[in-house]
C-alpha positions in Angstrom: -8.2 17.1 -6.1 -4.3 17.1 -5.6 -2.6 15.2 -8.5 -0.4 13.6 -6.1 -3.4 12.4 -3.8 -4.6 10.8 -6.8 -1.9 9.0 -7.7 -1.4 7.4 -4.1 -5.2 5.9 -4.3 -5.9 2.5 -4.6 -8.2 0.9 -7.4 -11.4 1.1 -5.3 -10.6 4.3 -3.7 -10.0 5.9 -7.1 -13.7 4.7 -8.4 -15.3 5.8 -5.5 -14.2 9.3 -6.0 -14.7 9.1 -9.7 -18.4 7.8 -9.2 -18.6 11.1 -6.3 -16.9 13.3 -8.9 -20.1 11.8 -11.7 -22.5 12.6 -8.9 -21.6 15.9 -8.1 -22.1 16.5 -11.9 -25.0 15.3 -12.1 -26.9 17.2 -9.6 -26.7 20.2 -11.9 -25.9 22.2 -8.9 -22.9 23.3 -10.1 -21.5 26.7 -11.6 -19.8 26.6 -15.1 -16.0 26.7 -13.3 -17.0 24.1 -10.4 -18.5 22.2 -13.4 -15.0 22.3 -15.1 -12.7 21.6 -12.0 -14.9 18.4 -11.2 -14.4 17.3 -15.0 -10.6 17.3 -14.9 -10.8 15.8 -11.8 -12.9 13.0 -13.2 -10.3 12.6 -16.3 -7.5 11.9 -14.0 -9.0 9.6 -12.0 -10.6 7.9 -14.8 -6.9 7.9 -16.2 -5.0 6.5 -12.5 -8.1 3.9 -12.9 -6.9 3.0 -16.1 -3.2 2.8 -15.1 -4.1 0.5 -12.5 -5.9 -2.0 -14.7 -3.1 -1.7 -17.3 -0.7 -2.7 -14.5 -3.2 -5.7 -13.4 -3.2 -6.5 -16.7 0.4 -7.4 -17.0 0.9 -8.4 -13.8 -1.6 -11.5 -14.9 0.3 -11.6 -18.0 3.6 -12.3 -16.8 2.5 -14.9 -13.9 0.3 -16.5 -16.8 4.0 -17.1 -19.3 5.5 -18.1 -16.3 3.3 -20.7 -15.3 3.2 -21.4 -18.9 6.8 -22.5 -18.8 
């Protein structure tokens, strides 16, 4: 998957894939370098997911402080 793509998805699109990407490497299916490609796809979108819930995060944060003011 594109790097690019990736980083345009949304939060729940992002899981989805990730959770195909888990599935497909699962099914033991797979040759060695598919095996690979769908891994380092899985690490970036388990990383964009992370970015995403980082940003949440202080998103929360900051309306938190300012309602705290």
């Amino acid at each position: 998957m594109d790097d690019k793509k990736i980083e345009k998805m949304k939060y729940e699109e992002a899981i989805a894939a990730l959770d195909e990407v888990i599935a497909k490497l699962e099914s033991e299916n797979l040759t060695l370098e598919d095996s690979l490609e769908s891994y380092e796809t899985g690490q970036k979108l388990a990383r964009h997911c992370a970015k995403l819930l980082k940003n949440a995060e202080l998103k929360i944060r900051n309306v938190a402080e300012m309602d705290a003011e």
